[in-house]
Structures are given as C-alpha cells and as structure tokens.
N, C-alpha and C positions, 0 to 999 in steps of 0.2 A: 635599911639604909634610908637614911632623908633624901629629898628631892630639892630641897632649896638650894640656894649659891653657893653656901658655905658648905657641903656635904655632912659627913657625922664630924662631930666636937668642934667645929669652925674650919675643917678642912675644906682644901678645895677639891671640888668633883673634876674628876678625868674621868670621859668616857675611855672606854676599853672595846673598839671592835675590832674583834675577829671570827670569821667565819666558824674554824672548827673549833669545839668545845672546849678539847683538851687545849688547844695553846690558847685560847681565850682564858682560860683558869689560870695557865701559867703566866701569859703578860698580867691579869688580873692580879694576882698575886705580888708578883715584882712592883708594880705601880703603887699596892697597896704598901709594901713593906718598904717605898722610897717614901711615905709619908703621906698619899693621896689617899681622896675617896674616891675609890676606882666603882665605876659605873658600869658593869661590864653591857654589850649587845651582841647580837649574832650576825647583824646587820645593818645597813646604813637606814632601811627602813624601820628598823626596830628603834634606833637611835633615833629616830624623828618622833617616832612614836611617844620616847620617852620626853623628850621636849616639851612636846605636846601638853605633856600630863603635867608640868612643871618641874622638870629637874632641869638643871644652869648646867649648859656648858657651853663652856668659854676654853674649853681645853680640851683636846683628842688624842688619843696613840690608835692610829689605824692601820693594821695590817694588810696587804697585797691583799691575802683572797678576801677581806667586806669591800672593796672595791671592784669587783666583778661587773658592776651594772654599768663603771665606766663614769664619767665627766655628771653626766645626765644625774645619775641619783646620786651622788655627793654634792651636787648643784643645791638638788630639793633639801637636803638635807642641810645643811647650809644655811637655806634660807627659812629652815624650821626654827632656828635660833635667833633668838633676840639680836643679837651682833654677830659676826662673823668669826668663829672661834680659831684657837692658833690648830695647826696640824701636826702633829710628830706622825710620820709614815714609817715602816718598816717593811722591808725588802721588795719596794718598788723598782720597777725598770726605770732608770734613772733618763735612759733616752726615749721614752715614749712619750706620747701625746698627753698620758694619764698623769704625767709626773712634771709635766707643763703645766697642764690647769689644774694641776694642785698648787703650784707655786704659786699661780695666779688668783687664789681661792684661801690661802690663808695658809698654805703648807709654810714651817719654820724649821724643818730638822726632818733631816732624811738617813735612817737608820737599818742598818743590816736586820735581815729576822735569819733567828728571832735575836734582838738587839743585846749588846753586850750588858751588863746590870750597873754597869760604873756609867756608861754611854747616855742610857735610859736616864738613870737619876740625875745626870747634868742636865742633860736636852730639859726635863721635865721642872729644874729648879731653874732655870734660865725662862724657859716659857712661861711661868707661873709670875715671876718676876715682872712678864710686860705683859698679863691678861688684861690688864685695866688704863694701861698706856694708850695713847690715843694714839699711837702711830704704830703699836704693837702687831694690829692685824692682820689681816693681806688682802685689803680692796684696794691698795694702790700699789699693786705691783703688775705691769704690764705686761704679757708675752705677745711674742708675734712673731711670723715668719716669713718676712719679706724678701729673701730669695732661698731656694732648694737649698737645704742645708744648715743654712744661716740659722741662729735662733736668736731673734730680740727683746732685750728686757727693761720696759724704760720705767723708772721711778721720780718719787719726788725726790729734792736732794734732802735728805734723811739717812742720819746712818744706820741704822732698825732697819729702814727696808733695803738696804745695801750687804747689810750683813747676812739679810735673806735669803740672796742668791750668794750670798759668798759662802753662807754655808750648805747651799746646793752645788755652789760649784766645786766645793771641797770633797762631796761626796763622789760628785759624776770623776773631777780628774782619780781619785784614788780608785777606785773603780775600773778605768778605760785606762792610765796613762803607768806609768813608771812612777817610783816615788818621789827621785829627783827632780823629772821633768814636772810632776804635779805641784810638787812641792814650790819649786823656781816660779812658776805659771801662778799662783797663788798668792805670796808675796810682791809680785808685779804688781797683781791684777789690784789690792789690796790699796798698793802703794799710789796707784794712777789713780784709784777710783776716790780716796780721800782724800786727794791734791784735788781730785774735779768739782767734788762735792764743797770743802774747803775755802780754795783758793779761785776755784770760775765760777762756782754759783752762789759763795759765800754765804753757804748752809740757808739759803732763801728755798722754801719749802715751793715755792709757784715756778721755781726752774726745773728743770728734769735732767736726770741722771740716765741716758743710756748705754745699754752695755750689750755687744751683740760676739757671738762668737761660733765658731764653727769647726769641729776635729773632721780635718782632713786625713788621706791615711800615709800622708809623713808629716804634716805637722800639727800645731795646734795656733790659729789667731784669733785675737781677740780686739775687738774695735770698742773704744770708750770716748763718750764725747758728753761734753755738759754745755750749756750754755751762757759760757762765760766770753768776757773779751777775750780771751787769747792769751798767749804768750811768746817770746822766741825763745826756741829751746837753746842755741849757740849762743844767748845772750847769760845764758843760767852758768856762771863760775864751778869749775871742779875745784868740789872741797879740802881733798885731800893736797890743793897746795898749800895752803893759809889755812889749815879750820880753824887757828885761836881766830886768825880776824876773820873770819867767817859767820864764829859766831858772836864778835861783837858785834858786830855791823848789824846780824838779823835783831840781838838783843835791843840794838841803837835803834830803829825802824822798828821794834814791839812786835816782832814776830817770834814764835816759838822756835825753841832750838831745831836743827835741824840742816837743811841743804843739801841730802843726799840724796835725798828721791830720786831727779832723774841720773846720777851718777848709779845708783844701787839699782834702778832697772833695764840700765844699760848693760850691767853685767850679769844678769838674770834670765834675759831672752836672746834670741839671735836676731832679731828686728828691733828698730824702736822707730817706725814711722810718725812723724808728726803733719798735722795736714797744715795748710799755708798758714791759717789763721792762730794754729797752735791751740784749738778748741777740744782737738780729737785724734788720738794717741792711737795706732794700730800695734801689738804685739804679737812679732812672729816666736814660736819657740818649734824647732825642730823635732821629731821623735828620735831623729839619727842625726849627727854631724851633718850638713851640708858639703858636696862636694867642694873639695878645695879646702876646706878646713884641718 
C-alpha cells in the first residue's frame, strides 16, 4: 500500500483504527470495498506513527476501543497530522466527555459499531467530499459546559460546521430519545439554527452560531442564539392564511420561498421561547405530555 495522499491508484487513504484484530480486518475490509485505501492501525499511536512515516490522512473511521487512551492521545494524534483530519467514530458513548472533544477535534459522523455497510459508505462519501474544504474540519467547533448539565456548542456561522453537531445531535436523540420526540427535536433544531445562521448573522463567517442544550429526565431544551439584530416573533404573519400572498410579497422583497419556520416550529415543540431582543430561541419538547395537556 502507498503512503502518499492519494492511497493505491489515486484513492483516498482512510485510516482504519481498531483495537481488536479481527473487527479491524472487518471495518478494514468494508472501507476498502466502499472504494478507499484503508490504512488499517491497532492504535491511535500506531496511526501517528504512520504519519510520521508519511502516509496522508485527512480522513479516519475510529472505533470505541483505539480510543482507550482518552482526549490526551487522540489530541497527539491529531496533531501528528499535517491538518486536522475529519472523524467518523463508531459505537462511542454519545454522552461522554470522549464524544465531546471529539466533536471538538474534527469528529463528523457518529456511527453504531460495528456500523451499518450502507451507513459507513455514506458517512465516508460525504466526508471525502469536504477533506479539502477549508471549513470541512473541526478546529472551529467549540464545546463547553457552562452550567451542570448544559452542553455548549459555539461555531462560526457556517453550515458544514452546523451540520456537525446536527449530525451528532441526530445520533445522541436517536439513541436517548423516542423516534418521534427525536425526530420533532430535530427538525426544530434545524429549522431555528438556519434562520440564525441565514437571517441574524447573514452567513457572516466572524459571527457565531451557539447552540446549547440539555436532556432533562422529562424533557429535552435546546437554547440557540446568533448574533444578529433580532426580530419580533408576533410580528412574523401565519402562512397558512394568504400563502399565495405570502409568497408574493417574500418573492417582491427577493427572499426565498418560504415563511413557515416559525409557524412549523411551533407545532414541533411544546415551548417556543423567544428572548426580548428575538436573538435566541429556547426549545422545550416534552418526553411525555405535560400535565394539562
């Protein structure tokens, strides 16, 4: 196997760690038979090692147990590499500390192990797609934990690094939550965070996007706030009485079709607080009906 960027015949090299042998062969295999040049290692130091020597990578499928060492030697490893490669993980604890600064460290796709084969070759033809994107990576994706419980995630307003945690968050709700609930909690979250990035920071890459959230054990909230001027949400027209004029008017003003957002995430969640200035959106969604309901 070559060692350069291009792996064998102009492919691209994907490291392959996994601890035990045997499902190192078998993720090795899969990787190799979605179209890569799988790199296999046994470990996160092994995979520095190879850097070292000069093999490129800019792309990983890492398995729970080559993560054993923790934050610390995926850090080093990391920084064995010329740039910060993307991450595809496989059957990490989605609520641990380890699966935080991965996020925070270039993780792109969080995957069951050993991960489904149709799963794998998307995550892997999507990741290959932004190896060389300059927003592709993940040195700008912030975690943090500013009160017990809370997790915060602030980016630049960037949809690449939004879609980051969108699709961590996709994995943690399906995971922890109900299909429904997950599902509802998803397209909210989606729908708020593209208006914020969009319409408050008007895709200005020097604003930030944060998105903080916390599973309580009856509900699920999520707080998202950009730094935009604001809006009044009671000033925003329900579509569904006029949408022809509706969407003339947005067509007349040069905006994209649309005006349902916050009508379509009012019926999504059971909260929809907005703060005075209209900057930062709280979403409650229940696990169970609310009393009274």
């Amino acid at each position: 196997m070559t060692s350069d960027a291009s792996g064998i015949s102009g492919q691209l090299n994907v490291f392959v760690l996994v601890k035990s042998s045997a499902e190192r062969e078998a993720l090795r295999a899969r990787v190799a038979g979605a179209g890569y040049a799988a790199v296999p290692a046994g470990s996160l130091a092994a995979a520095a090692a190879l850097v070292r020597e000069g093999a490129d990578c800019r792309l990983a499928v890492i398995a729970a147990d080559a993560l054993a060492g923790g934050g610390e030697r995926l850090g080093a490893f990391i920084v064995s590499c010329p740039r910060p490669p993307q991450l595809i993980l496989c059957g990490i604890d989605l609520g641990s500390e380890l699966a935080l600064y991965c996020l925070s460290h270039g993780a792109v796709e969080f995957l069951a192990s050993p991960p489904d084969p149709e799963e794998l070759a998307r995550a892997l033809r999507e990741a290959a797609e932004r190896v060389d994107s300059p927003t592709g990576g993940g040195a700008s994706l912030a975690v943090d934990r500013p009160v017990d419980g809370w997790i915060e995630l602030t980016s630049p307003s960037e949809l690449e690094q939004f879609r980051r945690f969108q699709r961590f968050s996709e994995a943690l709700f399906r995971r922890r939550l109900s299909p429904g609930v997950g599902e509802d909690l998803q397209l909210a979250l989606e729908e708020v965070s593209r208006n914020a990035i969009e319409w408050g920071n008007r895709f200005n890459p020097d604003k930030s996007l944060r998105v903080s959230y916390c599973l309580f054990s009856d509900r699920v909230v999520i707080k998202i706030e950009d730094e935009g001027e604001g809006f009044v949400p009671e000033e925003v027209p329900d579509p569904t009485i006029h949408p022809t004029r509706l969407i003339r008017e947005r067509r007349e003003a040069g905006k994209r079709p649309g005006g349902y957002g916050v009508f379509l995430i009012r019926k999504l969640v059971d909260r929809l607080d907005y703060s005075e200035k209209g900057n930062s959106v709280l979403l409650t969604k229940y696990l169970d009906p609310p009393e009274g309901d």
